[in-house]
NUTI-659872 format. One record per residue: x, y, z of N, C-alpha, C in turn. Coordinates in steps of 0.05 Angstrom, whole numbers, padded with zeros to 5 digits, always signed. Layout:
N
XYZXYZXYZ
...
end
This chain:
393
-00593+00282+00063-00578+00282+00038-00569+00254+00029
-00552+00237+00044-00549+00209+00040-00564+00190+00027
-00557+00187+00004-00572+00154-00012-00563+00128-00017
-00570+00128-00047-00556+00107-00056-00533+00123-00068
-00506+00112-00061-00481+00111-00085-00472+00089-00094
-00462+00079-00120-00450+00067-00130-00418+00076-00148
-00406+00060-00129-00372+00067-00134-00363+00039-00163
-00347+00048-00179-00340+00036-00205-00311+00039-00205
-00289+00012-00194-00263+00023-00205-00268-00004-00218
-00249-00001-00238-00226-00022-00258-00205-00036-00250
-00201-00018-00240-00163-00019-00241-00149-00041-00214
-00164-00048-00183-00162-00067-00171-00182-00070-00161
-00179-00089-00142-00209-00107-00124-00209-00091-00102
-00233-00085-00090-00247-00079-00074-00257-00102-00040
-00239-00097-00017-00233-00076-00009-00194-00062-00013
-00182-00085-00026-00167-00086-00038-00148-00051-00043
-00156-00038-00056-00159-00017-00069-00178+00002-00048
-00140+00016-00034-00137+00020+00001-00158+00054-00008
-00149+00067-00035-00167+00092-00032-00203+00091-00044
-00210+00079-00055-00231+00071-00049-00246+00051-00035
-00232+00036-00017-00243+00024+00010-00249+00059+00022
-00232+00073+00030-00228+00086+00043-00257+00109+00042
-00256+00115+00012-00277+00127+00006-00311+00115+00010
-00307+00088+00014-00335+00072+00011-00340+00080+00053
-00322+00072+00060-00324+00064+00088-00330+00105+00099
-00320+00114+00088-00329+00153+00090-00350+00160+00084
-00365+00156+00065-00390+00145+00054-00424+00133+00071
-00406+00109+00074-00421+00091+00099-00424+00106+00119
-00414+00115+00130-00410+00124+00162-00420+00152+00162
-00426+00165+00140-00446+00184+00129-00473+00172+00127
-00482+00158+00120-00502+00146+00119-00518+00143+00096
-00497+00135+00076-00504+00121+00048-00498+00095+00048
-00520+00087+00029-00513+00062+00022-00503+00055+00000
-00476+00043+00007-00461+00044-00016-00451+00021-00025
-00450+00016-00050-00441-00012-00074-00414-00009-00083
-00415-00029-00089-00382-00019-00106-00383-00041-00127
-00381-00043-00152-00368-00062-00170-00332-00059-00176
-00326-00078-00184-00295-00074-00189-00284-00111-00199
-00272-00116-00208-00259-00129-00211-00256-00155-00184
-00255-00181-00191-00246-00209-00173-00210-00201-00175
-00199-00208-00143-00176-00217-00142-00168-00238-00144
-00146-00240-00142-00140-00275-00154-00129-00293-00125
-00120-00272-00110-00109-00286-00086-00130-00284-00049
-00141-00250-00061-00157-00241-00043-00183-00229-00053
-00210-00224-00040-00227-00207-00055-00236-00228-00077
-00242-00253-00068-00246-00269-00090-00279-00273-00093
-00294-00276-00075-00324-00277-00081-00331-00258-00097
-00359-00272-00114-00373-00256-00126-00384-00234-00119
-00397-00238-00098-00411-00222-00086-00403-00217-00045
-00411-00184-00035-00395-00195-00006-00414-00168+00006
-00422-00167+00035-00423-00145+00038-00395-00146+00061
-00386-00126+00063-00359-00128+00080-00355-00094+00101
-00365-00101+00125-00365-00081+00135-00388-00051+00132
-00416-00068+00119-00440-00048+00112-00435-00041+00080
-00409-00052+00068-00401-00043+00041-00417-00064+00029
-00432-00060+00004-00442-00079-00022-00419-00074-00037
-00414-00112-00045-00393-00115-00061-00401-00130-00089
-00395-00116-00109-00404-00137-00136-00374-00138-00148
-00367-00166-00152-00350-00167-00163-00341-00188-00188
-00329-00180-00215-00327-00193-00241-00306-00199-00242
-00299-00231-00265-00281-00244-00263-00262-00227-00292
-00247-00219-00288-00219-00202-00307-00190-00216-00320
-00186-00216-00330-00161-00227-00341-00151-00201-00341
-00115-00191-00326-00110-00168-00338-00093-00165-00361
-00085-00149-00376-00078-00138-00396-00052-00145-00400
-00038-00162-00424-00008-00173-00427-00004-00153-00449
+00025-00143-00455+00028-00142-00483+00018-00108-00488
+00021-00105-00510+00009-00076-00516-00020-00067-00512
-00022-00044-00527-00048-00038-00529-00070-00057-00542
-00076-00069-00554-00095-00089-00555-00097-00103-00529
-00084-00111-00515-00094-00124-00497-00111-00104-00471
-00098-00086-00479-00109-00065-00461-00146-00062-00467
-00147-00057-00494-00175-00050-00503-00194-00078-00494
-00182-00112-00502-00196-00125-00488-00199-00132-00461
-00184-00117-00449-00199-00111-00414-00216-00104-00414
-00207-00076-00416-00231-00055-00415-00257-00061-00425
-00258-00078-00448-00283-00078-00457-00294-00100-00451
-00282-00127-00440-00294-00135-00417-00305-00130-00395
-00281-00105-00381-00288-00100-00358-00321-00078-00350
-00324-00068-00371-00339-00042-00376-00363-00061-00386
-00368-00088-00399-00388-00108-00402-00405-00111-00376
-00379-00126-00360-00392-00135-00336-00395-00106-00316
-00387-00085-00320-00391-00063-00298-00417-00051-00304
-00435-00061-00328-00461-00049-00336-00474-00075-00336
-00476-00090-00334-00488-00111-00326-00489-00119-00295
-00472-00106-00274-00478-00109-00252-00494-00083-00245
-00492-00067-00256-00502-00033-00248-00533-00041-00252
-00538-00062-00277-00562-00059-00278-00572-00077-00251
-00556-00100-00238-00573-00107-00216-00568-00092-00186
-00557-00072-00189-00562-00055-00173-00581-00041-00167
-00591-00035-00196-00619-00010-00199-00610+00010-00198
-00633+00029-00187-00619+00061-00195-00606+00067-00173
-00591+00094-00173-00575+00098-00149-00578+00125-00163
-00572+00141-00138-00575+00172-00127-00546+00178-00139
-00522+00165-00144-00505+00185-00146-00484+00151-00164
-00470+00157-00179-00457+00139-00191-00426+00150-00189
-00404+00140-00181-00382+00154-00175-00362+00131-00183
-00345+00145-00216-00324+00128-00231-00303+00124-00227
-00288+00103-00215-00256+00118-00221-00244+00113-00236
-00219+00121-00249-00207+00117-00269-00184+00108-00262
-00161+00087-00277-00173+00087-00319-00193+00060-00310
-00202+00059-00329-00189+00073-00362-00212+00097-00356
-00218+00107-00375-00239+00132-00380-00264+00122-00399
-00271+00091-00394-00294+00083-00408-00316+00083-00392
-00306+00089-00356-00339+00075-00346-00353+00110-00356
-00353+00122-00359-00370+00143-00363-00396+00137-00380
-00388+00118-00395-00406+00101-00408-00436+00093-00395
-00427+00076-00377-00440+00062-00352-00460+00082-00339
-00444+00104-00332-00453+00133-00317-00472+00150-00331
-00471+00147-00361-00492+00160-00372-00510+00145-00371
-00512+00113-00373-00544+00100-00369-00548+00103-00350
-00539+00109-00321-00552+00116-00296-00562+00138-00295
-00544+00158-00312-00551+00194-00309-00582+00188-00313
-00580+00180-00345-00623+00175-00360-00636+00174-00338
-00625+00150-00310-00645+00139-00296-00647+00165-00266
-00629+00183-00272-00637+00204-00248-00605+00209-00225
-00585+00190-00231-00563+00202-00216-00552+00219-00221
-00526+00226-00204-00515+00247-00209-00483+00227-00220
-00473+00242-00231-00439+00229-00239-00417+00244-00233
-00400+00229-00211-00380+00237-00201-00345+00220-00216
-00339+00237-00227-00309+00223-00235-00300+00226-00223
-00285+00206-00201-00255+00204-00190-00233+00204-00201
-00213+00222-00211-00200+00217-00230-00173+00202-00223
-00165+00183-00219-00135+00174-00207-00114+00176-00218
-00124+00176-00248-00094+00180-00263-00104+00189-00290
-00080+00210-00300-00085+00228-00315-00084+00205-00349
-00104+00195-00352-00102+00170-00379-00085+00192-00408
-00087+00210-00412-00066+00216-00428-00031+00211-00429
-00028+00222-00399-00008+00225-00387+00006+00193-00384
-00016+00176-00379+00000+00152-00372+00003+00143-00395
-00018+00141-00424-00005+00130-00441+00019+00139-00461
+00029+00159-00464+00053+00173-00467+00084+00154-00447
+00071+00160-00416+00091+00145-00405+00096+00127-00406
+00082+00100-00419+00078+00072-00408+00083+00061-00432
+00076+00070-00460+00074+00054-00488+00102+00074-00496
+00104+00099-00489+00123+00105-00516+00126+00110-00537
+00095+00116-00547+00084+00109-00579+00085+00138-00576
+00086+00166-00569+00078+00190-00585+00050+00192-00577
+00045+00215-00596+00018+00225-00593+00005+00203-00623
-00002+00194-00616-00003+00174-00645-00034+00173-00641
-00054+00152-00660-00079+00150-00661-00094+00143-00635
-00072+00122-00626-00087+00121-00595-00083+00131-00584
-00068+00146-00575-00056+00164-00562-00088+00187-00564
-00097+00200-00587-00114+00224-00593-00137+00207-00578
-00149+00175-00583-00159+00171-00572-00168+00165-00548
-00151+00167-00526-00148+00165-00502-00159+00194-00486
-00151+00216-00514-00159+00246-00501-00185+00242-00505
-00190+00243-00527-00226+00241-00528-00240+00229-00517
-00233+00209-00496-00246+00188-00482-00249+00208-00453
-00226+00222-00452-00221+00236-00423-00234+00261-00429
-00240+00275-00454-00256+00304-00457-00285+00290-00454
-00299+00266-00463-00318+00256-00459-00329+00249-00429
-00312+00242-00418-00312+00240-00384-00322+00263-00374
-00307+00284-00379-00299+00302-00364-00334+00322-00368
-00331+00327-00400-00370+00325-00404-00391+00317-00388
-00380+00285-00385-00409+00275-00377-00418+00280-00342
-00381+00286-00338-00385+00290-00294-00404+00311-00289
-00409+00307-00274-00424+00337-00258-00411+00347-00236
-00391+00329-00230-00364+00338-00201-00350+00317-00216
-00317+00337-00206-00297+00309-00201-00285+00319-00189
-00267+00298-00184-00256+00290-00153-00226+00287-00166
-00204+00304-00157-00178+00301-00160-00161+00293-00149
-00134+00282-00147-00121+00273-00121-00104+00290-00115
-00107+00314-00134-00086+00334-00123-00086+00362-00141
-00075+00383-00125-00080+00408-00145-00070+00405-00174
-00052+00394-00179-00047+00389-00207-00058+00374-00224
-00080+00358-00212-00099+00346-00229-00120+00364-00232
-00123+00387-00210-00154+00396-00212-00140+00408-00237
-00120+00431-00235-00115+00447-00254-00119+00433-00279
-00114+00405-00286-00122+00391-00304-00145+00392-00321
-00163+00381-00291-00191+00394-00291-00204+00414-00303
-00200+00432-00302-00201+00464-00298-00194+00477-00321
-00178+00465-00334-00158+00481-00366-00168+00450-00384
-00155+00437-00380-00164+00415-00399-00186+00400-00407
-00206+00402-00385-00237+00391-00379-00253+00410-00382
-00238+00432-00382-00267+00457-00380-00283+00462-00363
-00277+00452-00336-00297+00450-00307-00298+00471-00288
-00311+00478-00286-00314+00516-00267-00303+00501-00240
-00288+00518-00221-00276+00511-00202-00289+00503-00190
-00317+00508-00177-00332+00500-00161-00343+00469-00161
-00335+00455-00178-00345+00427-00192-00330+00414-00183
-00303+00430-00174-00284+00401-00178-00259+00400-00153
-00266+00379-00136-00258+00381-00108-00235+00360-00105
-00214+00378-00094-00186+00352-00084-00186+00333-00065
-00195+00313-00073-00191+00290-00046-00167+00267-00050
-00141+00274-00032-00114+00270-00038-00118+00242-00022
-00101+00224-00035-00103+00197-00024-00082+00200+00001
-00086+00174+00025-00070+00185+00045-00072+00160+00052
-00047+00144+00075-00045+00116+00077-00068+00114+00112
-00074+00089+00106-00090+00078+00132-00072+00074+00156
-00085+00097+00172-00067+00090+00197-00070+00070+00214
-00086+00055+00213-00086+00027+00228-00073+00005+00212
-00068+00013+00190-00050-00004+00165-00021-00002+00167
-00006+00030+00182+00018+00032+00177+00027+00042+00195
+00029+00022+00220+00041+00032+00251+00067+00019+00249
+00086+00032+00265+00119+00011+00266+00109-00007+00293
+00134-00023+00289+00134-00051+00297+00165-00051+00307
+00176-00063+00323+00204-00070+00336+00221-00084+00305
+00246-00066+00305+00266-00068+00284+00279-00100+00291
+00279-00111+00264+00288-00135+00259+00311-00133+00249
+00330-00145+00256+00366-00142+00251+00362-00158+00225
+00351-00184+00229+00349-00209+00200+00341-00197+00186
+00322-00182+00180+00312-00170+00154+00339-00162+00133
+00363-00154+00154+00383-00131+00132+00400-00148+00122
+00391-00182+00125+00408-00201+00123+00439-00195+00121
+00444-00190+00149+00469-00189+00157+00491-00167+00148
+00475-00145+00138+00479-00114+00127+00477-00095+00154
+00485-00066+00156+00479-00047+00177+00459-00036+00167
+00447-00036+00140+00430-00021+00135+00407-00029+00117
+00391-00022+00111+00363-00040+00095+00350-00011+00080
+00345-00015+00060+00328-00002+00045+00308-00012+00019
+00288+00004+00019+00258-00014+00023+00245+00003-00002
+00234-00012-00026+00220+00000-00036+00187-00013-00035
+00164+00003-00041+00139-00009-00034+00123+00001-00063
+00120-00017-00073+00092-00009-00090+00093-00027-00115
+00076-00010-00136+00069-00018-00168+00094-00025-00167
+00104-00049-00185+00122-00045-00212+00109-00047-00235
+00104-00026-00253+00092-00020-00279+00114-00009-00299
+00108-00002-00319+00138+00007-00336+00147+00030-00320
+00127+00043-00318+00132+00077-00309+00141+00077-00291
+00149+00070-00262+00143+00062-00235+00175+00073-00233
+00187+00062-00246+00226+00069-00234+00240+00043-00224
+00223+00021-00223+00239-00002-00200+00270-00002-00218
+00275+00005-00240+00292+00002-00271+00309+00025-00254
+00309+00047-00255+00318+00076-00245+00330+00059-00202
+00316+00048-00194+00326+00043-00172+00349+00014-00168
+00347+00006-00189+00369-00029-00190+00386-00007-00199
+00388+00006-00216+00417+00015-00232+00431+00044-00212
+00408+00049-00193+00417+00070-00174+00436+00045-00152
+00424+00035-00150+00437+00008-00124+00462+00001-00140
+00462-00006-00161+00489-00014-00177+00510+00001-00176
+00504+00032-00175+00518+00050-00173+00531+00054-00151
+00510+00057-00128+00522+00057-00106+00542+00040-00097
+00536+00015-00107+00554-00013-00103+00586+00002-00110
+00581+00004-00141+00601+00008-00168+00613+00041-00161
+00601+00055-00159+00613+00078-00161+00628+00093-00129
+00605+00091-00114+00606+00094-00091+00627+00075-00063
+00623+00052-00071+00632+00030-00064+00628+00028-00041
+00593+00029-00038+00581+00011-00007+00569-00016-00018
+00572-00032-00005+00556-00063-00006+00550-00070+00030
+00547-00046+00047+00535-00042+00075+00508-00034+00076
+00491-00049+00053+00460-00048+00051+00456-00074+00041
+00424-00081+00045+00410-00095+00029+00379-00082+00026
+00377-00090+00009+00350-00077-00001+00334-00099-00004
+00298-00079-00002+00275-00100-00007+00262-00089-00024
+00244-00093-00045+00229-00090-00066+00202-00098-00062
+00180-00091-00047+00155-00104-00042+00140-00096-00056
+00128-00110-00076+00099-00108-00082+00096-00123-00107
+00087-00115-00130+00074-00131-00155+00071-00118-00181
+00068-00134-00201+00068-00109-00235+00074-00119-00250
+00068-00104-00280+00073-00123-00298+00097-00126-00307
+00113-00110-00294+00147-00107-00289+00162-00130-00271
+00142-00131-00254+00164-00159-00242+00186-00173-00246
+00165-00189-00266+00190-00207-00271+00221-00203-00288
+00213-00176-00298+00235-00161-00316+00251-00148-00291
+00240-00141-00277+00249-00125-00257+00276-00146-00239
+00265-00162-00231+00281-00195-00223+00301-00195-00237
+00298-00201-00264+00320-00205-00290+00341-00179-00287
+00330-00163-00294+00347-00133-00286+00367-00130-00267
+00360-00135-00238+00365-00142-00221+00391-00163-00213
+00385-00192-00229+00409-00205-00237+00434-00194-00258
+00419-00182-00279+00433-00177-00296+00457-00151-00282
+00446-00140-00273+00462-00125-00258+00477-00133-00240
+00475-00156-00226+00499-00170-00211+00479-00165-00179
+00463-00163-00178+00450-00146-00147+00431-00171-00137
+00430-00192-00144+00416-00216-00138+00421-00218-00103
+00443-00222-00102+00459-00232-00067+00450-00202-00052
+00435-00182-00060+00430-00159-00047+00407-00143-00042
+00393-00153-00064+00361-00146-00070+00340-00168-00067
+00319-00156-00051+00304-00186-00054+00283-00173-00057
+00264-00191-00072+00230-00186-00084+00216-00205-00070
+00192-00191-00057+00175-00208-00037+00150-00211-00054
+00140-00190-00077+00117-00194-00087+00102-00177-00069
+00067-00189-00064+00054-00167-00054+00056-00197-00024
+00057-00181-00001+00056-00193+00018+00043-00188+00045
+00028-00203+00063+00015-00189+00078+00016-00164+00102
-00005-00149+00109+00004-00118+00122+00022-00127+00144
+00023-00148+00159+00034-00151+00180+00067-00152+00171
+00069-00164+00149+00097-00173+00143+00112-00141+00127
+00096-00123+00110+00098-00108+00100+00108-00081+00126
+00094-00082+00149+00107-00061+00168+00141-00076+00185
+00133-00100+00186+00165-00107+00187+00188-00097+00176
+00186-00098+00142+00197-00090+00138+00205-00063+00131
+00196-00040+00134+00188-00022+00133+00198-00007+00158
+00186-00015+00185+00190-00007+00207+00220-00015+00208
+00241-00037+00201+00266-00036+00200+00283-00025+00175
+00266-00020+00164+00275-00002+00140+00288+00026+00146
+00316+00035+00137+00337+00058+00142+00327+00084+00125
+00325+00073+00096+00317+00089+00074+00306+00082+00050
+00288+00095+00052+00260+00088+00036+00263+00100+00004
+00265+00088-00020+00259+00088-00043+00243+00100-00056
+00238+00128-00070+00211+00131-00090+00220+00141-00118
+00235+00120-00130+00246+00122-00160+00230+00129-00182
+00206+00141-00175+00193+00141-00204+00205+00165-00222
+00211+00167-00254+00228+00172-00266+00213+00201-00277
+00223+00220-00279+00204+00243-00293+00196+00243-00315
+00163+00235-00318+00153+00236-00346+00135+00250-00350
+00114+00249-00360+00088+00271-00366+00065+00262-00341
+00066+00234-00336+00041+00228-00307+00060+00228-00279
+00086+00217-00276+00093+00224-00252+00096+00244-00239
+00104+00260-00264+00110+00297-00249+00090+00310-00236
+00065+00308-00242+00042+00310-00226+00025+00291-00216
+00032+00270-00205+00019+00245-00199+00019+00251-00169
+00011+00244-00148+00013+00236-00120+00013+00205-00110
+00045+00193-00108+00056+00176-00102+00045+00167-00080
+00029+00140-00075+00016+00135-00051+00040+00120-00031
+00059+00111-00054+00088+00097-00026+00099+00121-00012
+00088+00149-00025+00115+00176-00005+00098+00171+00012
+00065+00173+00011+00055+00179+00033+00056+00153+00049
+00059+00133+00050+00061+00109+00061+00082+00107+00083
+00104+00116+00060+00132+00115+00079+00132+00140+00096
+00129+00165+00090+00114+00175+00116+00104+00175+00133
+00081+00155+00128+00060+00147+00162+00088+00124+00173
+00104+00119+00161+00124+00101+00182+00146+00107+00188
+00144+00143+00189+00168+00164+00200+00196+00149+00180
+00188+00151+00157+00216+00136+00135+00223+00162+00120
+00250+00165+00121+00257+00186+00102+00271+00183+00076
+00266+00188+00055+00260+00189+00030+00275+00192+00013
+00288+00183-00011+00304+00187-00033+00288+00185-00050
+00284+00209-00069+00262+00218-00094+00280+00220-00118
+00261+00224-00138+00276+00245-00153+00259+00266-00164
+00271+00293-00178+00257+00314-00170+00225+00319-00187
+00208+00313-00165+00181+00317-00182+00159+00338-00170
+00144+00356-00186+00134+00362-00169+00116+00357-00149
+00101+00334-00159+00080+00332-00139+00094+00319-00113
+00117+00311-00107+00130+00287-00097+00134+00312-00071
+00148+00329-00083+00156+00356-00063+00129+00363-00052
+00100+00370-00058+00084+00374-00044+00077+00356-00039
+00073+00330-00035+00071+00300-00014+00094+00307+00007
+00118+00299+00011+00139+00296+00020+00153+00321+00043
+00156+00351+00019+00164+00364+00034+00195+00364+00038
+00197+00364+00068+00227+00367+00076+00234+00332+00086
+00211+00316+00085+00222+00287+00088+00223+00270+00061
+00236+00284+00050+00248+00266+00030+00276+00292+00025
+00295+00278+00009+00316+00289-00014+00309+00283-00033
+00325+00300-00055+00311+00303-00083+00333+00301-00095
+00341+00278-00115+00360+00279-00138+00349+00292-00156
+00368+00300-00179+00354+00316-00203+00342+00291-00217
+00326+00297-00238+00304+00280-00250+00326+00258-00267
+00312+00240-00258+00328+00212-00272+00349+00205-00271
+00368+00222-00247+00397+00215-00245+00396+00205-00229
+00410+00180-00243+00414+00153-00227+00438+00152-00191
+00457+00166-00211+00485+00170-00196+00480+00189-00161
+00466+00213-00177+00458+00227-00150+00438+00212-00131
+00424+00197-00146+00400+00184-00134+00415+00159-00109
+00442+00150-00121+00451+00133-00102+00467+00151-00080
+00476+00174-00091+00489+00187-00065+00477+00208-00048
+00455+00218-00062+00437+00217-00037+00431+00202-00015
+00423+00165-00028+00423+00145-00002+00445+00138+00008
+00470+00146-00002+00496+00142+00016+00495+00156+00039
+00487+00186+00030+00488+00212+00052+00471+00204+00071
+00449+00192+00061+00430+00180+00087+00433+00167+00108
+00448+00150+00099+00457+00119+00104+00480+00129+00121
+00490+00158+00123+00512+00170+00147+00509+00177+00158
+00475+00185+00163+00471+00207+00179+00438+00199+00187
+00450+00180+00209+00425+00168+00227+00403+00190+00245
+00415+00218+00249+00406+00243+00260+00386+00254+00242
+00405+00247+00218+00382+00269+00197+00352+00245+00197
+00357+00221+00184+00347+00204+00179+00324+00213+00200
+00320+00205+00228+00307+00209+00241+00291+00239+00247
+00302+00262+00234+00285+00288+00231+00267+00287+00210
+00271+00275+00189+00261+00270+00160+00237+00254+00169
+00237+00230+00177+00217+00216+00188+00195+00232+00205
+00201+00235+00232+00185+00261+00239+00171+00278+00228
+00177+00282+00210+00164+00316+00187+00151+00298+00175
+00158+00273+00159+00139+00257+00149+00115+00247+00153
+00124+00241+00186+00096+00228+00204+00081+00250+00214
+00089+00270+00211+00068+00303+00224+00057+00314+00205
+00063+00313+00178+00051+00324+00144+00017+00298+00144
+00024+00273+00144+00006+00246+00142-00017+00252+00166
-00006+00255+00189-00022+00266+00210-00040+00288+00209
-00029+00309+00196-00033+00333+00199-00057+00346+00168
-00035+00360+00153-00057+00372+00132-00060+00340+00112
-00044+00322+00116-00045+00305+00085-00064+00287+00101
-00080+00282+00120-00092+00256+00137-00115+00257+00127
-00123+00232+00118-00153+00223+00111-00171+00235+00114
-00181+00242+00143-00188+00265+00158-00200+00287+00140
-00182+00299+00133-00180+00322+00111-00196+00317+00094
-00188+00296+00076-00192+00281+00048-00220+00278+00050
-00234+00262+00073-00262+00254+00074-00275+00279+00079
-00277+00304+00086-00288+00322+00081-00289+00339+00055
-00270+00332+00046-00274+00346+00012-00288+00324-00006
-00288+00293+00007-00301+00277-00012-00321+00282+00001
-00341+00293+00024-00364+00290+00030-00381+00319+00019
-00362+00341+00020-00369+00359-00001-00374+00359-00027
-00365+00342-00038-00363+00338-00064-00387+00321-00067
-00398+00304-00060-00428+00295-00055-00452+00310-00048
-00435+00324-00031-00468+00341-00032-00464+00362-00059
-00454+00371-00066-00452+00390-00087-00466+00373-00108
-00458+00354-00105-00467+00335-00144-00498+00328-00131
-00502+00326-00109-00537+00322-00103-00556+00347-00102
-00541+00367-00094-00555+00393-00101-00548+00412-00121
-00529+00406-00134-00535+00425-00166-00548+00417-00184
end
């Protein structure tokens, strides 16, 4: 059964972009030969071209997206230039597999279909859903056009690939896809990526306690929902027996920083940016209580948070707020403030922050869910099903 596949994300660099590494290297070890186009990083993943571990790598130079929607459309339509211009020096391939967003490579996927593949959408994020959350504009012109780009997708798949039951259902009602077409392969963190490490006292810079957020900052993300939860706790609560870390990158950043000051939380919060895995389980592994502020909108409520599962594989227990998909990631290792309350959201991590017993049961349940039904493991068997289905229907 094994051929050629060719994998198509946008959205980061390759191997970069931990769930489709994940998927290429599942793939491989099946015994396909597999490509990937995607985007140049700027710091890592910078060659043009790489094979990396039996993986073919093609990779295009991107400017990303400042500013509103226009800048958005001239990505994409750069990016979707050079993603059919490398497809063509690929040649044909047995199976073409998109991820999303945006929802333009389908494009790409129909000139391969002509040539005899099959087309698999990965769907990562619900592109309606995010632009509602992210712009704020309503259901407005772009807005209708974003659907039609995703009813067009959804047309042209012959399988897709969901990261979670609330996307299939997506699938399924919104796409029009008979159940059988459309298989859950839930993203899950690399366990040779997220082992603990001996607790560092310096990290809490001279605090009893440390708490750690990991990921995107994008509008939607919450880092906004987690400074004004910390303020609270400061202000309302009246602990300043934490310090917090903020790791990772977005187009929020530097607002995020500002915010941050503006709030008075400078001497308490620190932003590392995106920083390497070794330094990233440091802090983590001394990390008390783990952060997942994303705010309830139309894509987080059903989204699957890749930091719950992260902070999971590093037995971390969890302050959320109430979402659903967050509860079926998480479970009983996290707490749940109600949606977008800031106030509960800090006294939740007070309650944490007292109860070093609980803390440590939460963790456990976390690290046995990641292990257990949520482990890669799992995942790569519904993505290897999902291949053979799109090669034999």
């Amino acid at each position: 059964m094994p051929g050629k596949a060719l994998i198509l994300v946008e959205n980061l660099s390759v191997p970069f972009d931990r769930r489709v590494w994940q998927e290429s290297t599942t793939l491989r070890d099946a015994g396909w030969e597999v490509h990937v186009i995607c985007p140049q990083g700027t710091k890592r993943d910078t060659e043009a071209e790489a094979v990396v571990d039996g993986v073919h790598i093609h990779r295009y130079p991107l400017k990303a997206a400042t500013g509103g929607p226009a800048g958005y459309l001239q990505e994409y339509g750069t990016a979707l230039w050079h993603t059919l211009r490398l497809a063509r020096k690929v040649g044909p391939v047995d199976v073409v597999h998109a991820c999303n967003p945006p929802d333009l490579l389908y494009l790409v996927a129909k000139v391969l279909k002509r040539q005899g593949a099959r087309f698999i959408f990965d769907q990562h994020d619900l592109c309606p859903e995010l632009y509602l959350s992210r712009f704020d504009r309503g259901q407005d012109l772009l807005y209708r056009g974003v659907c039609a780009l995703e009813r067009a997708t959804y047309r042209a798949a012959d399988v897709v690939i969901s990261t979670n039951e609330s996307y299939k259902q997506v699938a399924r009602i919104r796409g029009g896809k008979k159940p059988e077409d459309v298989f859950v392969v839930r993203s899950a963190p690399v366990v040779e990526r997220f082992h603990e490490v001996p607790v560092e006292p310096e990290l809490k810079k001279g605090k009893p306690h440390l708490l750690a957020y990991l990921g995107v900052m994008g509008p939607q993300d919450g880092v906004d929902y987690a400074l004004r939860a910390l303020a609270k706790l400061r202000d309302e609560i009246g602990r300043t027996d934490w310090h917090a870390v903020f790791v990772g990158s977005g187009d929020a950043f530097d607002d995020m920083v500002a915010l941050s000051a503006k709030l008075g939380l400078a001497n308490q919060v620190e932003f590392t940016g995106r920083i390497p895995d070794e330094d990233l389980v440091r802090y983590l592994s001394t990390a008390d209580v783990c952060l997942s502020p994303d705010p309830l909108n139309p894509l987080n409520d059903v989204s699957t948070m890749n930091k719950v599962m992260e902070y999971m594989a590093m037995s971390k227990p969890i302050v959320s707020f109430e979402l659903r998909e967050a509860r079926v990631s998480a479970g009983d290792a996290a707490v749940y403030a109600p949606a977008n309350d800031e106030s509960a959201f800090a006294k939740l991590v007070s309650q944490l922050l007292d109860d070093p017993e609980e803390r440590v049961r939460m963790g456990k349940l976390g690290q046995a869910r990641v292990a257990g039904a949520l482990s890669w493991e799992n995942s790569a068997k519904n993505l290897l099903a999902a291949y053979e289905h799109a090669v034999k229907s």
